[in-house]
MIDOSE-1310 file (N, C-alpha, C; in nm, 2 decimals, decimal comma, always signed):
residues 285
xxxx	+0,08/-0,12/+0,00/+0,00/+0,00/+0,00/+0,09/+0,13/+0,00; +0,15/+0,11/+0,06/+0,27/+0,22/+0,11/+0,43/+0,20/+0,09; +0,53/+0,32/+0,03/+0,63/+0,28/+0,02/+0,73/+0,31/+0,14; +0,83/+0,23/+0,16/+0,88/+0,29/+0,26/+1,00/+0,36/+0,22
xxxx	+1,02/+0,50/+0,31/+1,08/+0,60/+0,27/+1,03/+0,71/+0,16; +0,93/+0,65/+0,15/+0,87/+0,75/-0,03/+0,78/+0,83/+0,08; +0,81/+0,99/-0,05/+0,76/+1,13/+0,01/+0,62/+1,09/-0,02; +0,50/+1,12/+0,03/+0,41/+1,15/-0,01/+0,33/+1,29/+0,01
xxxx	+0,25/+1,35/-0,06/+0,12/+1,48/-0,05/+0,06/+1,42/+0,04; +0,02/+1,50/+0,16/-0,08/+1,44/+0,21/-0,20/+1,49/+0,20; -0,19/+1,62/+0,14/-0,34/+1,62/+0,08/-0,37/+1,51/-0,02; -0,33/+1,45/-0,08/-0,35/+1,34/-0,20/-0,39/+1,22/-0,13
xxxx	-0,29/+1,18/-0,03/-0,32/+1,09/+0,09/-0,48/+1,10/+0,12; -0,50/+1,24/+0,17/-0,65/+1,19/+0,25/-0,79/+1,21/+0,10; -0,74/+1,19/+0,00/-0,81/+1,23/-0,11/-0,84/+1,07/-0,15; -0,75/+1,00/-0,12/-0,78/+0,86/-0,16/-0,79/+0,79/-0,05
xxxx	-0,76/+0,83/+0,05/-0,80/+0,72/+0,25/-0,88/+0,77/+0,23; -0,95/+0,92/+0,28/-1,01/+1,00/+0,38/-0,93/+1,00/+0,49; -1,02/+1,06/+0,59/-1,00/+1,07/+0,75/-0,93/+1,21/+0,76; -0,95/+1,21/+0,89/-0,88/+1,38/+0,93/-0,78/+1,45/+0,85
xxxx	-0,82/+1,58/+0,79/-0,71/+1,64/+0,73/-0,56/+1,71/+0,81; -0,63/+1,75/+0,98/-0,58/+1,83/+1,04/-0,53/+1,76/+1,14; -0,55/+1,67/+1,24/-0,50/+1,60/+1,38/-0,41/+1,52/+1,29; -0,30/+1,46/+1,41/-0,21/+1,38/+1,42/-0,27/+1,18/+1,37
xxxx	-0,36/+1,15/+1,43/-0,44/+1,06/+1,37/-0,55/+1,06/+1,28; -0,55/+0,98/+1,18/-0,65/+0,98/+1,05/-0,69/+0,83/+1,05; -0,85/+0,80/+1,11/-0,89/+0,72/+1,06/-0,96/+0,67/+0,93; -0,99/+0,61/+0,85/-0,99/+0,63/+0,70/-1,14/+0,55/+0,73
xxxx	-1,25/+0,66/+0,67/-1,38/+0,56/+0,66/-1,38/+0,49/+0,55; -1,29/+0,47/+0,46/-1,29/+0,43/+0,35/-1,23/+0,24/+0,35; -1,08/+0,25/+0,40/-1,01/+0,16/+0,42/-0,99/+0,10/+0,58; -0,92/-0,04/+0,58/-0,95/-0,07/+0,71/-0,78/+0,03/+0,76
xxxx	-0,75/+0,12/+0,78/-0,61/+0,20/+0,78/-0,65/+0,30/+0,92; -0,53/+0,36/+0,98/-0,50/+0,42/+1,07/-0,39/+0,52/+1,03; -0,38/+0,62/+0,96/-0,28/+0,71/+0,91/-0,22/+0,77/+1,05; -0,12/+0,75/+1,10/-0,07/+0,88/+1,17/+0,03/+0,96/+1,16
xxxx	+0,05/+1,09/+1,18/+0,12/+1,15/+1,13/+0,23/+1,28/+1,25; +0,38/+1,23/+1,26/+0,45/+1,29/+1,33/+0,50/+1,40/+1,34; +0,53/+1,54/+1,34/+0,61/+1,61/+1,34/+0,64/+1,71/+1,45; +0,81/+1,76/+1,45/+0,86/+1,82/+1,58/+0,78/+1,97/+1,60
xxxx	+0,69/+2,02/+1,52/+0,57/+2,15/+1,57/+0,47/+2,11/+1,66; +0,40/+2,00/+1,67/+0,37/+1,98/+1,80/+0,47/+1,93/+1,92; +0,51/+1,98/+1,95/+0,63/+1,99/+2,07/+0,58/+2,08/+2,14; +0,50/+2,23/+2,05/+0,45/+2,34/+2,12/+0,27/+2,28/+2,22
xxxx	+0,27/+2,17/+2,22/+0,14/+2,11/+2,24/+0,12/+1,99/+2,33; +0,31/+2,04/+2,36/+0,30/+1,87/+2,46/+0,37/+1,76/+2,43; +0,37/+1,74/+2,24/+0,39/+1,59/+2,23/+0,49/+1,60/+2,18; +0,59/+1,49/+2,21/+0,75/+1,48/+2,18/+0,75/+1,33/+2,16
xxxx	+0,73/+1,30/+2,00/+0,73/+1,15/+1,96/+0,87/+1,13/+1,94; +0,94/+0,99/+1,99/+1,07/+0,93/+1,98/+1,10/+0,82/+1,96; +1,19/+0,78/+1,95/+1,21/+0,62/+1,87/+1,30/+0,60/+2,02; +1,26/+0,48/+2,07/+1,37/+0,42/+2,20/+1,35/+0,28/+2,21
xxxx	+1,48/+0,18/+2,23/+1,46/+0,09/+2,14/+1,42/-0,02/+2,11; +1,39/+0,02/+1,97/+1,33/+0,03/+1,84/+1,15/+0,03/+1,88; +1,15/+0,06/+1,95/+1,01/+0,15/+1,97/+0,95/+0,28/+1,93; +0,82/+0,29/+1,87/+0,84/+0,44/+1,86/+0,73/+0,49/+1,95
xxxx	+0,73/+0,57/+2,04/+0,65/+0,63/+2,12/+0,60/+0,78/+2,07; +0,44/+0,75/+2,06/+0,36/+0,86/+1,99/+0,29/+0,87/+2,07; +0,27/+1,00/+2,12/+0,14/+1,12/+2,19/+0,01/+1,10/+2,13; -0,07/+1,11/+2,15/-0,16/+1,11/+2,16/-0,24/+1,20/+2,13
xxxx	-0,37/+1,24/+2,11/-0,39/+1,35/+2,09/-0,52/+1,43/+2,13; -0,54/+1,53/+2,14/-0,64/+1,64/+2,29/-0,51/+1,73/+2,31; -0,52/+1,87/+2,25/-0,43/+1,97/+2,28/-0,50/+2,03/+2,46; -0,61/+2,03/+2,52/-0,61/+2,13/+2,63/-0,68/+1,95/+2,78
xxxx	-0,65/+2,01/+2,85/-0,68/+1,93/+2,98/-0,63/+1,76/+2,94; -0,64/+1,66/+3,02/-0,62/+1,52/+3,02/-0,68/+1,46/+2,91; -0,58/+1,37/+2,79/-0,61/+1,27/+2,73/-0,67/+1,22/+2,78; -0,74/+1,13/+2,67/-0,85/+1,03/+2,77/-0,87/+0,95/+2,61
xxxx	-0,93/+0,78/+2,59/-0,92/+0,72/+2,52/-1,09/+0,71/+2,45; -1,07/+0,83/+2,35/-1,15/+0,87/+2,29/-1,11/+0,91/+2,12; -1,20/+0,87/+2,03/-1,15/+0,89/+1,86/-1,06/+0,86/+1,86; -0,96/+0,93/+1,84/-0,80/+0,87/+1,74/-0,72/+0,79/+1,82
xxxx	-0,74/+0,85/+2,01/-0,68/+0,76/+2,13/-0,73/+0,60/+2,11; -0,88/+0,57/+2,13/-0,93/+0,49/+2,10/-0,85/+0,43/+1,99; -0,92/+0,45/+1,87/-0,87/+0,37/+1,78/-0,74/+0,33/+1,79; -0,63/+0,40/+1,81/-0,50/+0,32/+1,85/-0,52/+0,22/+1,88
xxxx	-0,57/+0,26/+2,04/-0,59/+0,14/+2,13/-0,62/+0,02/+2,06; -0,78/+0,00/+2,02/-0,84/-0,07/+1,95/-0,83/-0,08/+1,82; -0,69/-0,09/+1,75/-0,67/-0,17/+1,62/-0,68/-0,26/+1,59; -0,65/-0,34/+1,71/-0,63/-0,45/+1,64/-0,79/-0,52/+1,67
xxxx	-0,82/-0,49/+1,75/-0,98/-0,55/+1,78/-1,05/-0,47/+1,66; -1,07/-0,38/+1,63/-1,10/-0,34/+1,51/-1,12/-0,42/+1,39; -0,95/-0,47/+1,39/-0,95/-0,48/+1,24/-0,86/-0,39/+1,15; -0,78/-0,24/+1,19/-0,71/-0,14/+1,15/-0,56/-0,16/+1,14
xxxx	-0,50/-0,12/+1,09/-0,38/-0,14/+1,04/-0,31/-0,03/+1,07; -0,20/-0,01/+1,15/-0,14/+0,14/+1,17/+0,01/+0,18/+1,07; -0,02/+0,32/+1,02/+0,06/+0,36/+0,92/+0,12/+0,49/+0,98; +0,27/+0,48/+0,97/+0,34/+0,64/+1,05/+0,39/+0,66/+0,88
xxxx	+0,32/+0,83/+0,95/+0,42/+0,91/+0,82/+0,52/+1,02/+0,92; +0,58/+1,10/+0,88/+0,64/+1,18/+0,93/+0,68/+1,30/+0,82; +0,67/+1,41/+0,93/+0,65/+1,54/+0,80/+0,80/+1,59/+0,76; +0,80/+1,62/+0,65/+0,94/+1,62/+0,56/+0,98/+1,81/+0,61
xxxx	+1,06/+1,82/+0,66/+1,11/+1,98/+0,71/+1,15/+2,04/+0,57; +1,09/+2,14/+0,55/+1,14/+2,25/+0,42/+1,05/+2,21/+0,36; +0,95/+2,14/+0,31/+0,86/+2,06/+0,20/+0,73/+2,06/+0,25; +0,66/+2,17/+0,26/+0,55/+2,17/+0,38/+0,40/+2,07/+0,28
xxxx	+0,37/+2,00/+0,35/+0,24/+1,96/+0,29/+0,29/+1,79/+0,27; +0,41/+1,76/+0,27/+0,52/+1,63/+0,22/+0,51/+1,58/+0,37; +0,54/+1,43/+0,33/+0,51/+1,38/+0,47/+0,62/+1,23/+0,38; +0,72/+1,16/+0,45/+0,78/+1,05/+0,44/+0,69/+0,91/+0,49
xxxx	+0,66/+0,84/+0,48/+0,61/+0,71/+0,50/+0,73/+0,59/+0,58; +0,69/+0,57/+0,72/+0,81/+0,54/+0,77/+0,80/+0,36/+0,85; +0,66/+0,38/+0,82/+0,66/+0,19/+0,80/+0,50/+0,19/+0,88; +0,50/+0,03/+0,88/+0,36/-0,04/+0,94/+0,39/-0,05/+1,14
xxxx	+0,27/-0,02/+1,18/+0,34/+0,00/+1,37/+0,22/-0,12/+1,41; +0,25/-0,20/+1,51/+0,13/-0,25/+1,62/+0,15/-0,19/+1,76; +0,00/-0,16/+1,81/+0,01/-0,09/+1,93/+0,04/-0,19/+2,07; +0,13/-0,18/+2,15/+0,18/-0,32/+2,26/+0,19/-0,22/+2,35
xxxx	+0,08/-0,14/+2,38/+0,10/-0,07/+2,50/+0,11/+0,07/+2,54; +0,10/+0,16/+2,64/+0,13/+0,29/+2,67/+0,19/+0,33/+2,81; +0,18/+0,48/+2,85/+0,23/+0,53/+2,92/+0,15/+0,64/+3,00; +0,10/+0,66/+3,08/+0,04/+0,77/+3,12/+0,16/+0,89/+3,21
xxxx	+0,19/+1,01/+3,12/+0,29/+1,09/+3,20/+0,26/+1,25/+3,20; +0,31/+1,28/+3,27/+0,28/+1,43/+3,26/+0,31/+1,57/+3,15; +0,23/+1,62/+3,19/+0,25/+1,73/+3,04/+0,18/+1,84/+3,06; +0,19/+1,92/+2,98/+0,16/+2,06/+2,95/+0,06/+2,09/+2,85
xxxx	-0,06/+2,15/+2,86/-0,14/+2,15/+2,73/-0,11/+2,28/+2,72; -0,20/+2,34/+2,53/-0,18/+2,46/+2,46/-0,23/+2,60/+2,59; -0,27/+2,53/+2,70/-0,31/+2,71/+2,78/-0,22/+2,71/+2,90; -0,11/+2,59/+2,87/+0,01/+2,58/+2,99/-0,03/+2,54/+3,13
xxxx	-0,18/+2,45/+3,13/-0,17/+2,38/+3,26/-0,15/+2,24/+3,23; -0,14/+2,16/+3,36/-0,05/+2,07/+3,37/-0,16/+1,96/+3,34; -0,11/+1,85/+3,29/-0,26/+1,74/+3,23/-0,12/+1,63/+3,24; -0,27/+1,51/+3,23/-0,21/+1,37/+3,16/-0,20/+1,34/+3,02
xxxx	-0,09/+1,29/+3,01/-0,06/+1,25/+2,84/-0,06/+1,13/+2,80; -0,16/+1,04/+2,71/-0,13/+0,93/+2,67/-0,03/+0,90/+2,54; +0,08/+0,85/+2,58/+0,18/+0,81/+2,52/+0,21/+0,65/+2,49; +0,15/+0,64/+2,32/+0,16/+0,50/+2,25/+0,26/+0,44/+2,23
xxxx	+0,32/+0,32/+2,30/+0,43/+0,23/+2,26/+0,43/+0,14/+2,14; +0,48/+0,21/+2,04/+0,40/+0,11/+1,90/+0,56/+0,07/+1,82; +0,54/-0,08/+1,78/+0,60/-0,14/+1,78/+0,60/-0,13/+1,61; +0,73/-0,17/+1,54/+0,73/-0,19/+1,39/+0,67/-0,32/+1,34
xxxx	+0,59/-0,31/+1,22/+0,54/-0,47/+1,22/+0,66/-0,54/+1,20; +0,74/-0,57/+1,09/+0,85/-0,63/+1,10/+0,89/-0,70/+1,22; +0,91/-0,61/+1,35/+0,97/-0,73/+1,44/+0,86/-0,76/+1,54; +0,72/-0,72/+1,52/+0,56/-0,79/+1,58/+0,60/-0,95/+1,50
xxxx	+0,63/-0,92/+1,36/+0,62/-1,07/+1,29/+0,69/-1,16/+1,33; +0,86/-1,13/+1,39/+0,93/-1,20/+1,45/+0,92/-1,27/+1,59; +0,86/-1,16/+1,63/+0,77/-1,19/+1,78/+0,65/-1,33/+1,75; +0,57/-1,31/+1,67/+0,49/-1,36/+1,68/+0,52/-1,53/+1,59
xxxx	+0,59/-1,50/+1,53/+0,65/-1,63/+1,44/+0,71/-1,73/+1,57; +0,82/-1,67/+1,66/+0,84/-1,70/+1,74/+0,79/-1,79/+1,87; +0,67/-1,70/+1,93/+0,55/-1,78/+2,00/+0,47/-1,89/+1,93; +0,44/-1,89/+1,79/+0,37/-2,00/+1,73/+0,47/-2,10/+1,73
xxxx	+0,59/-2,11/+1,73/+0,69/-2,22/+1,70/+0,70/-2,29/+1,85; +0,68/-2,17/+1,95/+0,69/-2,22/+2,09/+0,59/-2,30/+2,16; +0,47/-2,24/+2,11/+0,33/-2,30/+2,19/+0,33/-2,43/+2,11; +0,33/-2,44/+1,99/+0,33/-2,59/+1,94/+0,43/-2,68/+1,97
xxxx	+0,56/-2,65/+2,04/+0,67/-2,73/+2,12/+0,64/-2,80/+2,27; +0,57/-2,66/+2,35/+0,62/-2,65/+2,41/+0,46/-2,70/+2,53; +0,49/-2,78/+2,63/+0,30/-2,84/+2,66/+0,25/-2,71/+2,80; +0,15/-2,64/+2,74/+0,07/-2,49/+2,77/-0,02/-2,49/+2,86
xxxx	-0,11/-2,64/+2,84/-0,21/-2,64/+2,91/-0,24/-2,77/+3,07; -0,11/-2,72/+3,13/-0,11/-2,81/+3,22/-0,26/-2,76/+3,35; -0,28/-2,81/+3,41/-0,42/-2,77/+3,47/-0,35/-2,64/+3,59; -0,44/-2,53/+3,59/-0,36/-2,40/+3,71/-0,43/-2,50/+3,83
xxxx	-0,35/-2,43/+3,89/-0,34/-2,44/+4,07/-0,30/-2,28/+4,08; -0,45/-2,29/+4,22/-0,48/-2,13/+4,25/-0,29/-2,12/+4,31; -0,27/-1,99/+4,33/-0,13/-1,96/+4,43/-0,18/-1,97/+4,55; -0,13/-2,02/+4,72/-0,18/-2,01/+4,81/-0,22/-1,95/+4,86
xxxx	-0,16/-1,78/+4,79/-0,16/-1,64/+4,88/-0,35/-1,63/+4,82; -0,36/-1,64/+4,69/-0,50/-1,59/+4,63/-0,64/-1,69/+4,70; -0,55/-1,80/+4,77/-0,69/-1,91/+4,82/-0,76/-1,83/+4,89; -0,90/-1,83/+4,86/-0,97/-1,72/+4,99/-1,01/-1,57/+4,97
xxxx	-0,92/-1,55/+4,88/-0,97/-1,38/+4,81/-1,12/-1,41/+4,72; -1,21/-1,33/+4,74/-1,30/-1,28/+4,64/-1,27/-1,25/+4,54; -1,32/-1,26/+4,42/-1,33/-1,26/+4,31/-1,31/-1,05/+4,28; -1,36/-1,01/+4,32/-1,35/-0,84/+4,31/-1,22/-0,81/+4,40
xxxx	-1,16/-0,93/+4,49/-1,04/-0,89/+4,53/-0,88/-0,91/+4,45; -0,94/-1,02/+4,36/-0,87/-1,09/+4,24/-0,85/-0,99/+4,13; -0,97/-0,93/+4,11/-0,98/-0,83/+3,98/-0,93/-0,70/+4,00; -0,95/-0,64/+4,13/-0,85/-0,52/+4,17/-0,71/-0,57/+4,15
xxxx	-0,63/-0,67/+4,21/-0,51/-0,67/+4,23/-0,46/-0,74/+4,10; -0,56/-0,81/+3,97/-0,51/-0,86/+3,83/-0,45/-0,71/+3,73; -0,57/-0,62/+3,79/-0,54/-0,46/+3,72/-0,44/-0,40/+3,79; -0,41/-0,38/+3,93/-0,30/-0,30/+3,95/-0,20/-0,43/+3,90
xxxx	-0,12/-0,51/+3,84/+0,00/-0,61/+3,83/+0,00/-0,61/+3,66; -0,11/-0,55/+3,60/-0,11/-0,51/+3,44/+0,05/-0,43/+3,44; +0,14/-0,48/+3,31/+0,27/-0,42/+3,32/+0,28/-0,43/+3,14; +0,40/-0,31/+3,12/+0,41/-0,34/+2,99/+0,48/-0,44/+2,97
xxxx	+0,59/-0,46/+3,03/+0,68/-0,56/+2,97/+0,70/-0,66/+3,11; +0,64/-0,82/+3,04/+0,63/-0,91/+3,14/+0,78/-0,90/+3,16; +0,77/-1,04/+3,34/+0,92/-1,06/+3,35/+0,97/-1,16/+3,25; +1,10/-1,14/+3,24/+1,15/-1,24/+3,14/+1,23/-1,37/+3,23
xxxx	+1,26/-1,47/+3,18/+1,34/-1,60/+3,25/+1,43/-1,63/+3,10; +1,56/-1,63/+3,17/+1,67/-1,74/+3,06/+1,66/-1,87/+3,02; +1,65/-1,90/+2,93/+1,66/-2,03/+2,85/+1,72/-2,07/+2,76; +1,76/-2,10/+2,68/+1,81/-2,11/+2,53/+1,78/-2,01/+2,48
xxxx	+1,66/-2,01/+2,51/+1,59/-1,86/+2,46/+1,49/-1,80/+2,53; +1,48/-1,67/+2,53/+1,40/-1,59/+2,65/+1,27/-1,67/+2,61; +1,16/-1,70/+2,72/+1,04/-1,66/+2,69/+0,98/-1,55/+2,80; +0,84/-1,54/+2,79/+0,79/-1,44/+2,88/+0,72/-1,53/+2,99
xxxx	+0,72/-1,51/+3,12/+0,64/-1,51/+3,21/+0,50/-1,50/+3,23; +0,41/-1,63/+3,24/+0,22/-1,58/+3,27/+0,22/-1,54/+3,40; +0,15/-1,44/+3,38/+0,13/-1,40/+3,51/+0,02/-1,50/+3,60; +0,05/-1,57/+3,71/-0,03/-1,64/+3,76/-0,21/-1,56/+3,79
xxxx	-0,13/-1,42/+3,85/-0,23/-1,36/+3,87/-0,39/-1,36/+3,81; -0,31/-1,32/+3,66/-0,37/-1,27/+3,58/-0,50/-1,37/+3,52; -0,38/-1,52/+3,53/-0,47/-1,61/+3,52/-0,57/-1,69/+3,55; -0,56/-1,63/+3,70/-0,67/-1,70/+3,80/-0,75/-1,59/+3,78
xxxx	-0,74/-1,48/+3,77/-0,84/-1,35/+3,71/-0,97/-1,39/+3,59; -0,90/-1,44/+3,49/-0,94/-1,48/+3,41/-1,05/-1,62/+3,40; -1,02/-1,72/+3,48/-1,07/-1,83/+3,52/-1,17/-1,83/+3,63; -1,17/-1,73/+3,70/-1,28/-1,68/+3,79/-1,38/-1,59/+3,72
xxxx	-1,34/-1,50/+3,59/-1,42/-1,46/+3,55/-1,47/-1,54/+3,45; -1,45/-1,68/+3,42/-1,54/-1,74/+3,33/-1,64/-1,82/+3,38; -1,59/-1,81/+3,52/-1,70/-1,87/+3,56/-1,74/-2,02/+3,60; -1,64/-2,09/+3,55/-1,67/-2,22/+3,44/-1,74/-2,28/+3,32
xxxx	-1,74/-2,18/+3,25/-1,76/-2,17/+3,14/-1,70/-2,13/+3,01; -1,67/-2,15/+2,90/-1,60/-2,17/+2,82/-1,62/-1,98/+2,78; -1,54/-1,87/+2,73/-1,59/-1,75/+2,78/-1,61/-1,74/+2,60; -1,57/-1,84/+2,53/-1,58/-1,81/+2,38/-1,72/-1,87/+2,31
xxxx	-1,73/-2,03/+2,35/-1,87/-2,10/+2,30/-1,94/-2,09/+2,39; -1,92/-2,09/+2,50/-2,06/-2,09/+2,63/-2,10/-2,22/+2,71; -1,98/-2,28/+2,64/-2,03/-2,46/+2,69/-1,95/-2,47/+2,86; -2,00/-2,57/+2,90/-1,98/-2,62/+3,05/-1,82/-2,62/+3,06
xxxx	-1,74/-2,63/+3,17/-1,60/-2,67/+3,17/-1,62/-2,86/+3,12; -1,52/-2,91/+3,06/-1,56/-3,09/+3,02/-1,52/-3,15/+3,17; -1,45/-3,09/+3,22/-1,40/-3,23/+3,39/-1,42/-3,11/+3,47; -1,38/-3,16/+3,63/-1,36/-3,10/+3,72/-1,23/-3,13/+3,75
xxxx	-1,13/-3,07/+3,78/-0,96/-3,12/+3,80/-0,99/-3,18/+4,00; -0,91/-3,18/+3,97/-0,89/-3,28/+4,16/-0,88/-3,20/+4,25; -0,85/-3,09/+4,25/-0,85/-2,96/+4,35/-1,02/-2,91/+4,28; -1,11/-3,00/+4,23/-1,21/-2,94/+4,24/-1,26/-2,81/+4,16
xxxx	-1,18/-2,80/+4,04/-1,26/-2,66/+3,98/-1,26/-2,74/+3,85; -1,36/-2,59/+3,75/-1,39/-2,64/+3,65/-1,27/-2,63/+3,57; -1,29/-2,74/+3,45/-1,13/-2,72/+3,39/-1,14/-2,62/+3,27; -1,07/-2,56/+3,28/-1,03/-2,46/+3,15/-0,91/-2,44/+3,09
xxxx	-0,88/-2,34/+2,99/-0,76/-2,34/+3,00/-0,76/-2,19/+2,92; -0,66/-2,11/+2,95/-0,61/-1,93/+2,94/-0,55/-1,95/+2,83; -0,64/-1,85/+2,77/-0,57/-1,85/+2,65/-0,52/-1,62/+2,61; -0,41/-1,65/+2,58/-0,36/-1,52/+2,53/-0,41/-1,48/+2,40
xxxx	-0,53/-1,36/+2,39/-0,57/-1,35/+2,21/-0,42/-1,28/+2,17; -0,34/-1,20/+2,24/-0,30/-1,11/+2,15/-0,13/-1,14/+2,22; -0,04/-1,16/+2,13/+0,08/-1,22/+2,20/+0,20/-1,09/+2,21; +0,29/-1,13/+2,25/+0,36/-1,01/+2,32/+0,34/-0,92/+2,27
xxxx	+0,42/-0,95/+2,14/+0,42/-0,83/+2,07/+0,29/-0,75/+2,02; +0,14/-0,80/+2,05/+0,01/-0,73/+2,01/-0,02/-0,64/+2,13; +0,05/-0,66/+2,23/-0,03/-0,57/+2,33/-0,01/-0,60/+2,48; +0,05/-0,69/+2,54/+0,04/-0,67/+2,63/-0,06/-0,82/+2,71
xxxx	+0,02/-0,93/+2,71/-0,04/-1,07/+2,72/-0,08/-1,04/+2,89; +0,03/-1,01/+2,94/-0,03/-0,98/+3,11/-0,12/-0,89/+3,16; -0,25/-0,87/+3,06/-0,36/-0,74/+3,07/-0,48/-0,85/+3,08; -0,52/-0,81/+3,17/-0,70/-0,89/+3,20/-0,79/-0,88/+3,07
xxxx	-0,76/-0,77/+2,98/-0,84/-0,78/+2,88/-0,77/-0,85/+2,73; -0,64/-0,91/+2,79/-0,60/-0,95/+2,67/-0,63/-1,09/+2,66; -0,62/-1,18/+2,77/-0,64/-1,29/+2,82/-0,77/-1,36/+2,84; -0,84/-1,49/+2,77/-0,95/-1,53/+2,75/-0,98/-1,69/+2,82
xxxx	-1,07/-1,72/+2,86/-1,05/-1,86/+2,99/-1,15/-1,94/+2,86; -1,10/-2,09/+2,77/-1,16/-2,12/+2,68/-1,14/-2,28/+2,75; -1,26/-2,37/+2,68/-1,23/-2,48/+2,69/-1,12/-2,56/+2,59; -1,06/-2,68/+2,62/-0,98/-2,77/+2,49/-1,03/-2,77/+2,37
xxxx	-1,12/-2,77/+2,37/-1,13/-2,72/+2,13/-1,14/-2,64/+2,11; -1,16/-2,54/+2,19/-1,16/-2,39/+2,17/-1,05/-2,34/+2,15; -0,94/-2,40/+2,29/-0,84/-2,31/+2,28/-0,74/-2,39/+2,18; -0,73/-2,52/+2,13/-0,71/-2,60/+2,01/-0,76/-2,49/+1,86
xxxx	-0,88/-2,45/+1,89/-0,91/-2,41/+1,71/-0,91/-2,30/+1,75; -0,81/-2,20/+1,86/-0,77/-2,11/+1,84/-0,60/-2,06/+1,77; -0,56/-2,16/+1,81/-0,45/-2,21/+1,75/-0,41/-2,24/+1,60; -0,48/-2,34/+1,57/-0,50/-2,40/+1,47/-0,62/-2,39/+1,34
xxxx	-0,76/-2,36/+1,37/-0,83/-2,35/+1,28/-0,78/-2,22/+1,20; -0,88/-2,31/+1,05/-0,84/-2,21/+1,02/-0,91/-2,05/+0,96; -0,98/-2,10/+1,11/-1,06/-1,96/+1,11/-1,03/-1,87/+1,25; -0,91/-1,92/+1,27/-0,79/-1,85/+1,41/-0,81/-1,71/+1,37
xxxx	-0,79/-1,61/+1,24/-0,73/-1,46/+1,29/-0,96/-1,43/+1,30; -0,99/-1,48/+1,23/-1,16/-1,43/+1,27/-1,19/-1,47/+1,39; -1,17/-1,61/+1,45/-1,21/-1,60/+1,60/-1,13/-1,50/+1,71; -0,96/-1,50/+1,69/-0,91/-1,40/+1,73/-0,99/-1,25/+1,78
xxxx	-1,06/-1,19/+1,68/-1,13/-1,05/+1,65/-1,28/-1,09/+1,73; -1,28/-1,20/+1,72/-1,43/-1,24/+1,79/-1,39/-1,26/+2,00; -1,32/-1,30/+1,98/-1,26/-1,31/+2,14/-1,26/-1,18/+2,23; -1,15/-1,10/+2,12/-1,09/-0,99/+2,18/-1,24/-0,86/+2,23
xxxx	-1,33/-0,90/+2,14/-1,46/-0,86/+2,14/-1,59/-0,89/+2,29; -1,53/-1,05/+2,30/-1,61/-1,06/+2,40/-1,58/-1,03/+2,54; -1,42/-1,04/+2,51/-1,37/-1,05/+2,65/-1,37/-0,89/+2,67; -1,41/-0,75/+2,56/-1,38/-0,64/+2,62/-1,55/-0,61/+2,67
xxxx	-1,66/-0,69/+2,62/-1,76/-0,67/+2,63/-1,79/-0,71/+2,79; -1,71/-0,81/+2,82/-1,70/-0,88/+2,98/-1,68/-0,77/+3,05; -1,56/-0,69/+3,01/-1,50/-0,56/+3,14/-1,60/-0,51/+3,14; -1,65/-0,43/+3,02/-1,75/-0,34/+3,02/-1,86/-0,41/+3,15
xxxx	-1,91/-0,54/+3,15/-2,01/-0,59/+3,20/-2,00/-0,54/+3,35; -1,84/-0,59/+3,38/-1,80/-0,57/+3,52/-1,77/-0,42/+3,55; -1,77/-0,33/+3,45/-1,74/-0,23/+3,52/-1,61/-0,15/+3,51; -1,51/-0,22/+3,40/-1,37/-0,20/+3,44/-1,31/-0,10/+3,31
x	-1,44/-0,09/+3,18/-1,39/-0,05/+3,13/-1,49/+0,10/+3,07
């Protein structure tokens, strides 16, 4: 769709996407696309986008009082549950109207920090940790080669400390332990850490019930609960595997033909859907 390093008009741009001519983010009613667009003149506005590494961290956008995840914030957020594809341009200095094309991003996360809006009081700024697709693909090539090695679904055992908490005590302390970057452990090769937490969060809120088809758990395990098994919709590199809303509590052919069928990236988009419709239910989102 896009070349990388090629100048483009961006009035020409929104002549064939659509979407905003003027903000930093341009949703395209046209295409399933997410145009965003960087340059060092908003600096006067708060936002200071930077590459650290190989991350690129983009502001957000609401020039007066606290960001908040609304239109273009939102959609970030929700690309990939969407369906949207994220595209950075960045504006060419001396060449006004010119904008470089500087590759495909996935969103894996943010930052809430402090800042300055256009009438100089002090606000929150949501700041996007967006990753280049290139190494999301390496990421994710990666975990597929691992989960099919590697055996995922051994039955959980609550942690001792969680035996006895309530379920609303579970779900406060699964959201304050939400982190961007899990812990890591050495091996041959890194993998990432489940958060136990997260996943007894997850398995309490299904209930015993499969949170994708609706069906019963198939056994009861020996410590007596329904059996399930946690499944991650969106893998490291999508966002953030140790987030209550990333994580989905499915039965064995579910979480089998999530893997495997081959209707995986459409059930994917179907998951990510129900499990945000769940927070919303409980209140969290």
């Amino acid at each position: 769709m896009f070349e990388k390093g090629k100048l483009y008009l961006r009035k020409q741009l929104h002549d064939k996407y659509g979407g905003n001519r003027q903000g930093g983010i341009s949703k395209s009613a046209k295409f399933k696309i997410i145009m965003l667009f960087t340059s060092e003149r908003g600096q006067k506005f708060g936002y200071v986008d930077s590459w650290k590494n190989g991350m690129f961290y983009y502001c957000g956008e609401g020039q007066k009082g606290d960001m908040k995840f609304v239109r273009g914030n939102k959609a970030i957020r929700d690309h990939q549950i969407d369906g949207y594809s994220l595209h950075l341009f960045k504006d060419v200095p001396g060449k006004k109207g010119w904008v470089e094309y500087i590759g495909q991003f996935v969103f894996v996360g943010y930052d809430i920090k402090e800042g300055i809006d256009c009438d100089g009081n002090r606000r929150k700024i949501i700041v996007f940790k967006l990753m280049p697709y290139e190494k999301y693909k390496e990421y994710d090539n990666h975990f597929e080669n691992r989960d099919k090695n590697t055996p995922q679904n051994t039955p959980h055992e609550t942690p001792k400390e969680l035996i006895g908490m309530s379920f609303e005590e579970i779900r406060d302390l699964a959201y304050e332990r939400v982190r961007e970057k899990p812990k890591k452990k050495q091996t041959r090769t890194y993998y990432f850490e489940r958060d136990k937490l997260i996943k007894e969060y997850a398995l309490r809120r299904a209930n015993g019930y499969c949170e994708y088809c609706g069906s019963k758990a198939p056994f009861v395990t020996k410590d007596l609960r329904p059996y399930l098994e946690v499944h991650h919709i969106y893998r490291l590199s999508d966002g953030g595997p140790d987030d209550p809303k990333c994580v989905i509590a499915l039965c064995p052919n579910c979480h089998r033909r999530a893997h495997y069928g081959r209707d995986a990236n459409r059930m994917k988009e179907k998951m990510a859907k129900i499990v945000i419709e769940k927070e919303k239910e409980i209140g969290l989102i």
